[in-house]
Structures are given as C-alpha cells and as structure tokens.
C-alpha positions in Angstrom: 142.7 112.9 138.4 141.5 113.5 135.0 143.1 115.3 132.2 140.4 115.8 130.3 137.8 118.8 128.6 135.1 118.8 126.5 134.5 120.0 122.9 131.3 121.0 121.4 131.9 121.6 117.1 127.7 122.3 116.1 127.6 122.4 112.7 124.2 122.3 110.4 123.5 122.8 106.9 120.3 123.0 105.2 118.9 120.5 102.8 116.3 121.8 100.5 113.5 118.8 100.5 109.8 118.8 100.8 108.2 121.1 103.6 111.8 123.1 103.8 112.5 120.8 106.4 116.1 121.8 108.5 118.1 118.8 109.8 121.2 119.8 112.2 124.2 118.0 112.9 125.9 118.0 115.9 129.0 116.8 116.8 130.5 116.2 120.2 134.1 114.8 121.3 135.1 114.2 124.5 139.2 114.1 125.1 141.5 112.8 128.0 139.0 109.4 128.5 140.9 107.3 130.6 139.5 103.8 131.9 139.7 103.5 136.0 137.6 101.1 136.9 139.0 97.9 136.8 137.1 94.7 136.8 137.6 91.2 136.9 141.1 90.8 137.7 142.4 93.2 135.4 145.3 95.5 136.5 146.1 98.9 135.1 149.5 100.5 136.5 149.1 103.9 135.8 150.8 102.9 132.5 149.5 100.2 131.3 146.3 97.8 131.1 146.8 94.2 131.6 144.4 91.5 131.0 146.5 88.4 132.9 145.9 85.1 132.8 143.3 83.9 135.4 141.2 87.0 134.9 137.7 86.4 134.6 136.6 86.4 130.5 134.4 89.5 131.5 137.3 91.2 133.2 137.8 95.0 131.6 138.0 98.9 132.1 135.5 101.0 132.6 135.4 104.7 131.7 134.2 106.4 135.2 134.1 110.1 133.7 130.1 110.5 133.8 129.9 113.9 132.6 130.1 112.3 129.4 126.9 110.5 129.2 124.7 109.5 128.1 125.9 109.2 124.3 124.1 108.8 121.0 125.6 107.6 117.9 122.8 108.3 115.9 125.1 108.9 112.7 128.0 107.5 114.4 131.4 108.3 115.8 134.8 107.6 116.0 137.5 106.3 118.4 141.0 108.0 118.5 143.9 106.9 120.7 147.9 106.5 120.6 148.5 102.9 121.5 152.1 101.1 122.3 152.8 97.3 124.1 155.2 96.3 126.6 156.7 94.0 123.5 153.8 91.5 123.4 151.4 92.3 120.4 147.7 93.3 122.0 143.9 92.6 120.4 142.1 95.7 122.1 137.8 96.5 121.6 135.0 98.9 123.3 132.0 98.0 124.3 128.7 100.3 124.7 126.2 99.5 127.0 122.6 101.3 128.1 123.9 101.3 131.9 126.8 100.9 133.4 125.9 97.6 135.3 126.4 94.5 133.3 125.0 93.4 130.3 122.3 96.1 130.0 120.9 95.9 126.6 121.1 97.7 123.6 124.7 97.3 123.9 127.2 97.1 121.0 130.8 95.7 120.7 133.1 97.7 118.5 135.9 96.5 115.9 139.1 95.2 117.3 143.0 96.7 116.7 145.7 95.1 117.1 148.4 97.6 118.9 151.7 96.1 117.9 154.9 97.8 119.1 156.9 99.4 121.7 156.7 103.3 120.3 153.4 104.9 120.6 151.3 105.4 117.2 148.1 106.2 116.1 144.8 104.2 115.9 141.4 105.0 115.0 137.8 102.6 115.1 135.2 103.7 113.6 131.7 103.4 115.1 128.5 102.7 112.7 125.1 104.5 113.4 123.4 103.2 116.5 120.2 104.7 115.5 118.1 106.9 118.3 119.9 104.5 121.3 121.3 106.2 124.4 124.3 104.8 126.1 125.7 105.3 129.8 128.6 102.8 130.0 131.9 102.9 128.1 134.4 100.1 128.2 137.9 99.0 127.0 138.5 95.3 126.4 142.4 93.5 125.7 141.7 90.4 124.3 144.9 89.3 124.6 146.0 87.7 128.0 149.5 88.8 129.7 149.7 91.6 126.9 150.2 95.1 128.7 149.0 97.9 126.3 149.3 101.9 126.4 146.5 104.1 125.3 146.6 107.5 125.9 145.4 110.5 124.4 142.0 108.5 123.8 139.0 110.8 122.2 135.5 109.9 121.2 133.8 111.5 118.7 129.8 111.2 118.8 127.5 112.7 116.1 124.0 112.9 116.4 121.3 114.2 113.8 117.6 115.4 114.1 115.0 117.2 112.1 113.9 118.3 115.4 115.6 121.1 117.6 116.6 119.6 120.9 116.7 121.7 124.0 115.3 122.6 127.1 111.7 124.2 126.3 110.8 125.0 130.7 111.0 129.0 130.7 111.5 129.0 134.3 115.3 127.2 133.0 118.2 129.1 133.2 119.0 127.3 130.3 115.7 127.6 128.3 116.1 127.2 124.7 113.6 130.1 122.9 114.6 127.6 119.4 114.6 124.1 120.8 111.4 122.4 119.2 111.6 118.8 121.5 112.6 118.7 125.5 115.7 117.0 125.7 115.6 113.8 127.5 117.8 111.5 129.1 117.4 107.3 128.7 115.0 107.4 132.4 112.8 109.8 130.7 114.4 112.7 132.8 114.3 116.4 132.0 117.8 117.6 130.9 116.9 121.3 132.2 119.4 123.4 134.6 117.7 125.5 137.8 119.1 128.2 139.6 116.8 127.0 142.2 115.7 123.0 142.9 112.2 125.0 144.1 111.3 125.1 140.6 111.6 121.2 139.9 110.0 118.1 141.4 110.8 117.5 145.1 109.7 121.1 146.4 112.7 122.5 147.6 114.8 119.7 146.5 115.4 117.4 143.9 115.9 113.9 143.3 115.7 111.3 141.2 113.8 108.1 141.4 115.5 105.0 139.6 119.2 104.4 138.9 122.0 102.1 137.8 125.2 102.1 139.6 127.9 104.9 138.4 125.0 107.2 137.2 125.7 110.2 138.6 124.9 112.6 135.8 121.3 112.9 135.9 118.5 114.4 137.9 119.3 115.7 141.1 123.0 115.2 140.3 122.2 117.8 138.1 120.4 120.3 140.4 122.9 119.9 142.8 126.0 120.9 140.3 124.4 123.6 139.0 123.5 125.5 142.5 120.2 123.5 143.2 119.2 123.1 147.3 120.1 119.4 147.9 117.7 117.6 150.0 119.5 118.4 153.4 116.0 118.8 155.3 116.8 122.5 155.7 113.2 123.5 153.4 111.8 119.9 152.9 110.7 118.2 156.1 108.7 116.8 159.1 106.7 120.9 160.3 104.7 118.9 163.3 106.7 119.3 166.7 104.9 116.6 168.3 106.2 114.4 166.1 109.6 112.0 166.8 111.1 113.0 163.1 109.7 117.2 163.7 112.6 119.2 161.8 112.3 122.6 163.2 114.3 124.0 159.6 111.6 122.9 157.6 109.5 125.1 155.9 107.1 122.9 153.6 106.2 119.8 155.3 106.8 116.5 153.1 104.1 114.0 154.4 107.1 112.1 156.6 106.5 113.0 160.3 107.1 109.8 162.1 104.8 109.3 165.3 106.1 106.1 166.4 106.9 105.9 170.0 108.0 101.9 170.3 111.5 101.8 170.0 112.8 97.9 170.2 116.5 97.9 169.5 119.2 101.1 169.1 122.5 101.2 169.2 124.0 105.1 170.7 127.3 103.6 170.7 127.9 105.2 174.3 130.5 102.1 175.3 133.9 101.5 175.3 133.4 98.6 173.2 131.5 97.1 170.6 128.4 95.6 172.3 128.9 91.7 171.5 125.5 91.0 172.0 124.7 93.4 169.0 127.4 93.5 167.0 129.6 90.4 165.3 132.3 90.9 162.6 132.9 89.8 159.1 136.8 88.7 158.7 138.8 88.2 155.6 138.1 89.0 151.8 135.1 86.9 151.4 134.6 85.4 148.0 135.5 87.2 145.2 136.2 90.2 147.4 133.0 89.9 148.6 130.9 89.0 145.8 132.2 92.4 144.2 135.9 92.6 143.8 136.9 94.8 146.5 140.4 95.4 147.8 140.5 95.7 151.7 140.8 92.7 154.2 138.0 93.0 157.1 139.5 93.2 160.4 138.0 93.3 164.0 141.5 95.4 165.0 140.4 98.6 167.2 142.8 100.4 164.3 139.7 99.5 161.7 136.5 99.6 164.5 135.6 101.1 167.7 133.8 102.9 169.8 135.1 106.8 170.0 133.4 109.8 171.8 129.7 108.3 171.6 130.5 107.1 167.8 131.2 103.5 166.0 134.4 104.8 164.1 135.2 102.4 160.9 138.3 103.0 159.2 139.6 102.0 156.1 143.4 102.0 155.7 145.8 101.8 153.0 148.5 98.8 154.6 149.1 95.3 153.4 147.2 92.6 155.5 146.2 89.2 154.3 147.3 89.1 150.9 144.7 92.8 150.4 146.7 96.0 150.1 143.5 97.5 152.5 142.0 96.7 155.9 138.5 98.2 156.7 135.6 96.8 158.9 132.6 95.1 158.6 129.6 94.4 161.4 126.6 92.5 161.2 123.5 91.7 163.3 123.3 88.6 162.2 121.6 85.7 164.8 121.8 89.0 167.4 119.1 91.2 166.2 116.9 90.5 163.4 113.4 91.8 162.8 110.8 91.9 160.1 109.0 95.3 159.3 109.9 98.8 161.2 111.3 102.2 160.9 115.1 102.0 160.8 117.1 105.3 161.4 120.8 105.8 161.3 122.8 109.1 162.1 126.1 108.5 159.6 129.0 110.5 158.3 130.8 108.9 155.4 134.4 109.9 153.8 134.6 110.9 150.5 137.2 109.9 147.7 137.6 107.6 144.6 137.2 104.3 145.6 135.6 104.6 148.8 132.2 102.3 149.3 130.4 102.7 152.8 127.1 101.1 153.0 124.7 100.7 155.7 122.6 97.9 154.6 120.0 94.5 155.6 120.2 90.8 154.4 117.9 88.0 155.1 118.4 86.3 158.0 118.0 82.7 155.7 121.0 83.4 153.7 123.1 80.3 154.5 119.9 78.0 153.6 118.6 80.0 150.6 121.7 81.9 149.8 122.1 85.4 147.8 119.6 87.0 146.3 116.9 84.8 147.4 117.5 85.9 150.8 116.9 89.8 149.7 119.0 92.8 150.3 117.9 96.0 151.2 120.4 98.5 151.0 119.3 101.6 153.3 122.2 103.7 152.2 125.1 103.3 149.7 127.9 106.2 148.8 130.2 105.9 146.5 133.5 108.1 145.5 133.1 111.8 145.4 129.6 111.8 144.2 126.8 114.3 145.4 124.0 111.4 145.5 123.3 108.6 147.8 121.4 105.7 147.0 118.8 103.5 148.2 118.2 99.9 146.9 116.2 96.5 146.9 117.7 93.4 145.5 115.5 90.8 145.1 115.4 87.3 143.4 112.8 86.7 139.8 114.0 84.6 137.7 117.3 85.5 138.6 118.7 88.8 140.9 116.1 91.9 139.9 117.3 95.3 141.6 115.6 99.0 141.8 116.1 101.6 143.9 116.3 105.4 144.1 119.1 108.2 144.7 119.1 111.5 146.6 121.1 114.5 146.4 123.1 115.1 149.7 126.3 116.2 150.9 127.4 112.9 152.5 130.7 114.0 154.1 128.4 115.6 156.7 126.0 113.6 158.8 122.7 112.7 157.9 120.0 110.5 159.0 119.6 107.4 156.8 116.2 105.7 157.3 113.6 103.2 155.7 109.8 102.3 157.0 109.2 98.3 156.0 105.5 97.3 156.0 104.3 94.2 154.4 103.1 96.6 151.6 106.0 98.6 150.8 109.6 99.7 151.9 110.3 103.5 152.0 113.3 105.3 151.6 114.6 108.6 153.3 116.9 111.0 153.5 116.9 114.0 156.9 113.2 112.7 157.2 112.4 113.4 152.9 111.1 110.1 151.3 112.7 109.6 148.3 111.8 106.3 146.8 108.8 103.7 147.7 109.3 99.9 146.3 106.0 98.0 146.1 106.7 94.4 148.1 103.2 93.5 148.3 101.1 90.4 147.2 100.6 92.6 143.9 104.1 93.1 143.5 106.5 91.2 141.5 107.3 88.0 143.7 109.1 89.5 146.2 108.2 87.5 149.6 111.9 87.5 150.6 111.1 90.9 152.1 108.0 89.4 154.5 111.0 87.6 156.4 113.7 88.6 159.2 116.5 90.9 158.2 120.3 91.9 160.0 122.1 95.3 160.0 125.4 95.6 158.1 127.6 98.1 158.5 130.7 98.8 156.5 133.5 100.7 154.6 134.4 99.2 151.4 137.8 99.7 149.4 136.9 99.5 145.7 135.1 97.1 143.8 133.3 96.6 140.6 130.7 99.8 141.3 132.8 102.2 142.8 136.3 101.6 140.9 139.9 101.2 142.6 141.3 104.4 144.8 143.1 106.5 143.3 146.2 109.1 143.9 143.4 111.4 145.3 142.1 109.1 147.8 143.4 110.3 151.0 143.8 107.1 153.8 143.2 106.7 156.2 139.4 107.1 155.5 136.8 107.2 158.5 133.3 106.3 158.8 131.1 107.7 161.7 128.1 106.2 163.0 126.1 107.7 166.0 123.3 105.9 166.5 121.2 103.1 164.8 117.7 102.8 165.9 114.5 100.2 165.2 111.0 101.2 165.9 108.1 98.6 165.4 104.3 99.8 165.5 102.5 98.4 168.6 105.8 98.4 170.6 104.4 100.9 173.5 102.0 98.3 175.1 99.6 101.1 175.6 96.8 98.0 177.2 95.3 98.6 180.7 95.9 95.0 181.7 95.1 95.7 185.7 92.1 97.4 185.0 93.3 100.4 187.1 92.1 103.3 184.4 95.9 104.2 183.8 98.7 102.0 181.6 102.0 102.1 183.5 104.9 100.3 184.1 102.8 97.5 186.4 100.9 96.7 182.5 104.1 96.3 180.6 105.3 93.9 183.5 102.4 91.6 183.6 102.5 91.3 179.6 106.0 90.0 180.3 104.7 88.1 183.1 102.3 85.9 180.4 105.7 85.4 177.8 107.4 83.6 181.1 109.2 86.9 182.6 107.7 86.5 186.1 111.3 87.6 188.0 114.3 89.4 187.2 112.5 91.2 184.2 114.4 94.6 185.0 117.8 94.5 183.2 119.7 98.0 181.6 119.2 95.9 178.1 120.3 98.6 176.0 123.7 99.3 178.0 122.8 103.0 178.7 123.4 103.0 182.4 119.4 103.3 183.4 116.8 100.8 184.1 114.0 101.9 182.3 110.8 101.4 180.0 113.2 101.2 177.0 115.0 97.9 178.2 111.5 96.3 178.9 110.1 97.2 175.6 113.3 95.2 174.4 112.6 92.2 175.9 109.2 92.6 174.8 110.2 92.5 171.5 112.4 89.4 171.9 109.5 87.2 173.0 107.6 88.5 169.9 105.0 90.3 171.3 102.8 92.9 169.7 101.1 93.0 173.1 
C-alpha cells in the first residue's frame, strides 16, 4: 500500500514586460514515492533495494504510483529522500523517461549520490529544466552491486511555467476552467477534462482511449471511469439488432458491431471434466527469463493450478514454493491443435484483481520455433494488469526490430466480460461486451506486417509479476482465480450455405457431400466438439480442418 498524498503550492507573480504579459508558476510535489516494480533481478525487501551481482545492467525500480503523471520539469525540480546502507557505501540515480516501457525517448538521467552510512540522513538532486517535455516513467537506479540502500520519505518537486493559462476550456466539464486560456493536454494529445457523465466525451456512452504504453493507467478512460464516468460495460453502447449473434438487449445506441456470422469452427464451453487434450496443451516451468518478462510463478499442469469447474476453465495462481519460483499458475496453448488465420474470436472471462496479477488471453504465430519472437507476431486479445480499471488490447509485430500498438478500454474486469477481435487480411479489431475499441491496419498498405496473414494459437494464462505489472504485494490476496467460460472461433463462409444436390434446399445431405470431395466419404459423424450431440457444429469442424471455404 501507499503512504503517500499530493501537494499542490500555485504561486504566480507578475512581471511587468511588453504587452503586460502574466507568466504563472506552478509548483507540484508529490510525497510517499516508493519504487515497487522491480526489474532485472533487482530485489527490494520491504526495506531495502538491492542491485546484486548477476542482475542485468538495466535492472532497477520503477515508481508504479500513476496518479502522478505525466510530469513536466519545464523550470525544473528537485528530488528529496532520507537515505541509509546496510554498511556498504551505495551510488544511487533517477531516470525519466516519456513511457514507462523501455527506452522511450526524451528521457533524461539525473545526478548520482552516494548514500554512505548506517543512520538515515538527508539527500537532495536537483533536476535542470527539461523544457516543454512530458514524462510518464520514474525510475531509481543503485549503481553499486551487493549494496542494500534505504530511501524513504522520497518527494519530487516539479515546477512548471507558462505565459498561457492551462486548464480545461469544455463547458460541459465539471471541471471547466472560466480563466484557462490553452486545453490542457496529456503527451497522446488527450483531453485532460473530468465528466460527470462519459455521454459527454468520445465513445457515446463510454470512453476509451486509443493508444497506450504499459503502466498508463492515468489517462483517458482511466479518467472517466474514476471520476464517475459509464465504463464501456455494453449496458448503453452496443449491438440494437436481435437478429444478430452479438444483439445486446441493454443497449440503447447501437455501435456499428452486430456480428452476423453464423460459421462457428472451433469453441471451447469447457463443459468436461477435463481439459480437452485435443484442444488444450500446457506450458511447464519458468521459461526463459521468466518468460521473456521476469515473472515469478512456475507453470504447472496440477488440477490445484487448472481445471475444469462447473462449466468453467478455472486457472489459479498460488502463492507456494515450487521449482525454485515462490508462485505456481497455469498456462494453455493451442499450439499444433488448433490454429487458424482470420476470424472472429470471442471469450467470456473473469479475471482477479490485485498488485501483481497478469492474466492474458492472447495469440502467437504458429512459426514461432522457425522464425522465433516477434517475427512470428503476437496479438494480445486481452491483457489486465493489477487493480487497474482498463484492459488492453495489443499487436506486436516485427520492423526493424519488435514495433507494438494497441488500445485500452475502461471495464470492470473482476466481473465477466466478453473479450473478442475480428482478423481480416485488412485489419484486426478489438472489442470489449461487443464495443470496438481499437482497429490496427495489417494490410498491404500497412507497415510490413505480413506475420499477421499466417496461422495463429490461443494462449491462456495467469501471470505472477513481471516487468509490466510489478511484483505482488502485501495486498495481493492468493490464491487468485481466473475463469474462463467459453472460447469461441467463427470464420466467414463456414455455414456451406451451396445446394450441391440440386434439390432447391441446403441441408445436412450438402454439407456431407462437401466432405465427401475432401476424402470424408464414411464415418463423417463424430460429437467433435465433446458436447454430447451429433450435430451440424461438429461437421462444420471437420470442415474447417480440411480447409474448406466450401
């Protein structure tokens, strides 16, 4: 938990020059900064911070408190703290960066302190004018290997200077500013105004934003959603047409997303006892690097971390030692079961809330293990992190290196929702309850991006820590559960709807002779899907494993 609360000192004084121009000086320090997420092998005891040896050179502490950002130093600042060692002197810096995700430019290093001693005393570092930059990312550095250092009481001090009166200049605001002369932005080129009411912003009855980096929750629909805005639940946003597969019957304003598709090729309901094996395989151990991402947990295939419960997949992450990990959690993947290239993909989900908590329902290439990560391109149809009130939607794609966007959406994630993408060789689509909240252009006009014209798998898993979401915390309660009711794949085309006999109807007796000319002359009626009935659902699914489009 925190201890910390925010100061605003304004101050302004007038300087007679030509035009009788004002200029105001504000003044803004932030108290109780602790830095909680750990990265690259650092290790921070509650106590102290601890760079040991063997820790990658970029290892550090980042400052998770984002009601602090963005910042401006546009006159400068200060850093305050009481530092002590465990009795080996300590070289300590901070560094600024634009996002919090690595090395996202401008950034700036500040001076570095030595803390010597084992009684606490007083330090200060002074930061220089960073002109009109914004900054989202605030991290402590010790230089100095096998070094434990104390700093607590640690305050920043951020001044910032304008001719202009910044504010919010919307009169339908509830914080509408009758003096402010310029609309106060954030770095994306978002509106910093505060709604009663999310009807009165972009999204119709809901808000949300439309790019992000990893730990920014502060902005747009964050926003709208702490200050009393209507989230983007579905309940006023949504599919109006009951005729169509997607029809929400609490919407009042219809969004553009009603779904007509009738050709479902794969689901999982997760009605078993058991984890279907030919849909489902599991990743086991800690992976590389925990995972490419420093997590904490040790994947299991235990029925303690997955299984099948009441008509759910039930993942749960626990806080036990296992395999040299202080976690265990699951992990499945689709991988050389079920892959597929373009589709609607819907998932009903429930995820747990608390610091350090990561579930992710997500896609990789099926080429991985020739062209390896991110040639093979990730497409992340849902991530959660911690306690936040957004959920996020991403690409990850290879240019010249690993190029990422995506978008976020406000939602209350501890309750189900329906998580969902529509991939077409022009675009991939993003939505949340049925409201599209971000599009990424994967077409011949886009950047190079043909990774995403290939076969993808479904992964499915609960993540403890890492370098987005931080380490847990006292607060995180364990063990954490993740619920998933159903997965589902639609692909146009998929219904067959061809009078092959010539009869002046298309039945069953069509879909079988299609399967008849892709070798399926006998034994074509099998309960594919596990649900207990023989029906047009399991053909369609062997369809779709011969390829057809019929």
């Amino acid at each position: 938990m925190y201890n910390k609360y925010l100061h605003f000192k304004i101050f302004s004084f007038l300087i007679l020059i030509t035009a009788s121009v004002f200029v105001f000086a504000q003044e803004t320090t932030y108290t109780g900064i602790e830095f909680t997420g750990l990265f690259g092998g650092t290790a921070y005891d509650g106590n102290y911070y601890n760079f040991p040896s063997g820790s990658e050179v970029w290892g550090g502490f980042a400052n998770e408190d984002v009601s602090i950002y963005p910042l401006t130093f546009t006159d400068g600042g200060q850093i305050t703290f009481t530092g002590s060692t465990a009795g080996t002197d300590a070289e300590v810096y901070f560094r600024f960066e634009y996002n919090p995700y690595p090395d996202t430019e401008p950034s700036f290093n500040t001076i570095s302190v030595t803390i010597s001693g084992l009684n606490n005393a007083p330090y200060s570092i002074d930061i220089p004018s960073q002109g009109g930059n914004t900054y989202s990312s605030f991290i402590l550095y010790v230089a100095t290997p096998d070094a434990p250092v104390s700093l607590t009481d640690v305050s920043l001090t951020a001044t910032f200077s304008s001719t202009d009166v910044y504010g919010c200049i919307d009169p339908l605001a509830v914080d509408y500013n009758i003096n402010a002369t310029s609309q106060l932005m954030d770095q994306y080129g978002n509106i910093m105004c505060t709604y009663d009411s999310c009807e009165n912003t972009p999204g119709n009855g809901c808000m949300y934003a439309n790019s992000f980096g990893p730990f920014n929750e502060w902005f747009g629909s964050y926003e709208c959603e702490l200050y009393g805005g209507t989230p983007c639940t579905g309940e006023t946003e949504g599919c109006t047409d009951a005729a169509a597969n997607n029809y929400n019957p609490n919407a009042t304003n219809d969004d553009g997303s009603c779904n007509y598709q009738t050709g479902l090729v794969w689901s999982d309901e997760f009605e078993a006892s058991n984890l279907d094996p030919t849909k489902w395989d599991y990743d086991i151990g800690q992976g590389s690097w925990g995972w490419g991402n420093n997590e904490l947990q040790y994947y299991t295939n235990s029925i303690s971390n997955v299984m099948l419960d009441n008509g759910y997949l039930r993942i749960t992450a626990k806080n036990e030692q296992f395999g040299g990990a202080n976690y265990t959690s699951a992990r499945i993947k689709s991988k050389g079961l079920f892959e597929f290239t373009y589709g609607r993909v819907d998932a009903r989900i429930q995820v747990p809330i608390g610091q350090g908590l990561w579930p992710a329902f997500w896609m990789l290439g099926a080429n991985i293990d020739n062209v390896s990560w991110p040639q093979c391109g990730e497409i992340d149809i849902m991530e959660h992190i911690n306690t936040e009130a957004l959920i996020h939607g991403t690409h990850h794609y290879n240019n010249n290196g690993h190029q990422y966007s995506g978008g976020s959406a406000v939602c209350n994630a501890g309750e189900f929702n329906v998580y969902s993408i529509e991939w077409s060789p022009l675009s991939i689509k993003w939505f949340l309850n049925d409201s599209m909240f971000y599009e990424a252009d994967i077409s011949s006009n886009s950047v190079s991006k043909e990774e995403f014209h290939e076969p993808f798998f479904f992964l499915i898993n609960l993540a403890v820590g890492g370098n987005w979401p931080g380490s847990p915390n006292a607060s995180t309660q364990f063990p954490s559960v993740m619920l998933v009711d159903y997965v589902r794949v639609y692909q146009e085309n998929a219904g067959c709807s061809e009078d092959v006999d010539n009869d002046g109807l298309v039945t069953v007796v069509d879909i079988l002779l299609v399967l008849t000319e892709y070798g399926c002359a006998n034994e074509c009626l099998h309960d594919i899907n596990i649900d207990g009935v023989i029906n047009v659902s399991d053909i369609l699914m062997i369809l779709a494993a011969f390829g057809t489009e019929c």
